[in-house]
C-alpha positions as CSV (number, residue, x, y, z in Angstrom):
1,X,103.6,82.0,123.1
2,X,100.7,82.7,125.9
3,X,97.6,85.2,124.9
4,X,98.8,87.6,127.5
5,X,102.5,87.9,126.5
6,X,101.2,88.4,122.5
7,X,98.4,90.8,124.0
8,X,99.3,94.6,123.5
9,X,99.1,97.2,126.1
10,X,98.1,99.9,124.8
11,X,95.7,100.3,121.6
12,X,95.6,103.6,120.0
13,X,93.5,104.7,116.9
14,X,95.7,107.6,115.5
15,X,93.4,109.3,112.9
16,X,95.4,112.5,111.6
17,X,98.1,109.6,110.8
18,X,95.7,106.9,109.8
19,X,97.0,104.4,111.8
20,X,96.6,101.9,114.8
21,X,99.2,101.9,117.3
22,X,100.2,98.8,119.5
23,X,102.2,99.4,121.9
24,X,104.2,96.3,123.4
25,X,106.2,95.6,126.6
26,X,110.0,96.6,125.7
27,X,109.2,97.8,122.4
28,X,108.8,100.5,120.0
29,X,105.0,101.0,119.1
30,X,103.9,99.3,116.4
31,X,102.0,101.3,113.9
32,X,99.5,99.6,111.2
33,X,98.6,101.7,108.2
34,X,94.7,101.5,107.9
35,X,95.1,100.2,104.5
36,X,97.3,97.5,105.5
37,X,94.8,96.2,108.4
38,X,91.9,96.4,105.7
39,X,93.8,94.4,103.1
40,X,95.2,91.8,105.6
41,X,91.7,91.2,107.3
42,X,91.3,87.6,108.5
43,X,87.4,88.0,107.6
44,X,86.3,85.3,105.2
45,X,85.5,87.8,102.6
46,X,89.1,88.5,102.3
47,X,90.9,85.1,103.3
48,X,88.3,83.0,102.0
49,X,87.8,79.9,103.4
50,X,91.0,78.1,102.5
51,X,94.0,78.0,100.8
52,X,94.0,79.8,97.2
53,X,90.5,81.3,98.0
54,X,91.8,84.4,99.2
55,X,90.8,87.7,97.6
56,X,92.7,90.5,96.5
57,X,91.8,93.6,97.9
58,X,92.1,96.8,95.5
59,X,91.2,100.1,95.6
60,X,91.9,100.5,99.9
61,X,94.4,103.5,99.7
62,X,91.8,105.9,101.3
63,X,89.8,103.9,103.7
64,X,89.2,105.1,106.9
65,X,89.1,102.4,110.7
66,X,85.9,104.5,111.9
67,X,86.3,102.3,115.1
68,X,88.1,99.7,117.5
69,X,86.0,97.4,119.1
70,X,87.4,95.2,121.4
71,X,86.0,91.9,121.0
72,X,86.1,89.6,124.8
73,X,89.9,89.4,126.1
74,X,91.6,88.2,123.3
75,X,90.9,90.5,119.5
76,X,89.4,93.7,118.3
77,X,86.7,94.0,115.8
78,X,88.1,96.7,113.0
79,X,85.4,98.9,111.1
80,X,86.2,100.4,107.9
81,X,84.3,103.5,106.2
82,X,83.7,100.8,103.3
83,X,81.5,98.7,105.1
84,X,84.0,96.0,106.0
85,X,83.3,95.0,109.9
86,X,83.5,91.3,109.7
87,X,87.5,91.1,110.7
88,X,87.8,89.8,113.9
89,X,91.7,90.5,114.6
90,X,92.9,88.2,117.5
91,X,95.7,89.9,119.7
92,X,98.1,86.9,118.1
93,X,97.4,87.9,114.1
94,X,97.8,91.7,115.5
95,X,101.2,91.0,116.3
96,X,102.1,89.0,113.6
97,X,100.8,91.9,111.1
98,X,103.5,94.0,113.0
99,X,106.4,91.2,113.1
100,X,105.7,90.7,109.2
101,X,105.0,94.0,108.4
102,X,107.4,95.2,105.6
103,X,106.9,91.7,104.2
104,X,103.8,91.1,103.7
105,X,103.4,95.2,102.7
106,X,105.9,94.3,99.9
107,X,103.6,91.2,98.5
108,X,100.6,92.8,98.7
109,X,102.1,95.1,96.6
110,X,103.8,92.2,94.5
111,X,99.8,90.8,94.3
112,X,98.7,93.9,92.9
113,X,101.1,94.8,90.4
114,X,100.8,91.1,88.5
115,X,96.7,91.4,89.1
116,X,97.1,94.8,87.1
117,X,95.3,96.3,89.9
118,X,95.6,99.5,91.6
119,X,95.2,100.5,95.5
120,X,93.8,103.8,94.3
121,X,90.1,103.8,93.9
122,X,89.8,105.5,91.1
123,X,92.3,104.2,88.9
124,X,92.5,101.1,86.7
125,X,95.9,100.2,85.4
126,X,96.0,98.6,82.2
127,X,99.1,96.7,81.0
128,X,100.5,96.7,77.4
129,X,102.1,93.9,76.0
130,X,105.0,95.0,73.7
């Protein structure tokens, strides 16, 4: 698929609903929570730097995209109230975070749950064996 058919056409930073919505020829916008662009950033930090380095992100339920930078023709720079500016989100990864959405939601989730880790900030979860 060609950069300009994956590229959005409108880019919205909806704050009081704390999301980003892209908004696609023929389609319904496509709104990404905050906390699901944070966790999914394609910055090293998070991805690492190959296969099975990735890191899992915890404690993102509250944090806030402070701005949308576009970066060239082709991705937007994302930066977090948590310091986290390094993601460079290329208009292709931006519409597969919307195309995957509910999936990759779902094993993040999955991730967290078996790390006994918590997207709250403030809370640990601790798991008893029986």
């Amino acid at each position: 698929m060609a950069n300009d058919t994956i590229r959005p056409t409108g880019v919205k930073l909806r704050k009081q609903s704390r999301v980003l919505e892209l908004t696609y020829p023929g389609e319904a916008p496509c709104q990404l929570d905050w906390e699901y662009l944070r966790v999914h950033s394609p910055s090293a930090e998070v991805r690492g730097h190959g296969r099975g380095q990735e890191t899992l992100q915890t404690g993102k339920k509250s944090v806030v995209l402070e701005s949308v930078i576009p970066v060239g023709h082709y991705a937007l720079q994302l930066v977090f109230d948590d310091g986290h500016d390094t993601g460079i989100y290329p208009w292709g990864y931006l519409r597969e975070l919307c195309l995957n959405r509910e999936r990759w939601w779902q094993d993040y989730l999955d991730r967290l749950q078996a790390a006994g880790a918590s997207r709250d900030p403030d809370t640990q979860v601790i798991q008893f064996q029986p």
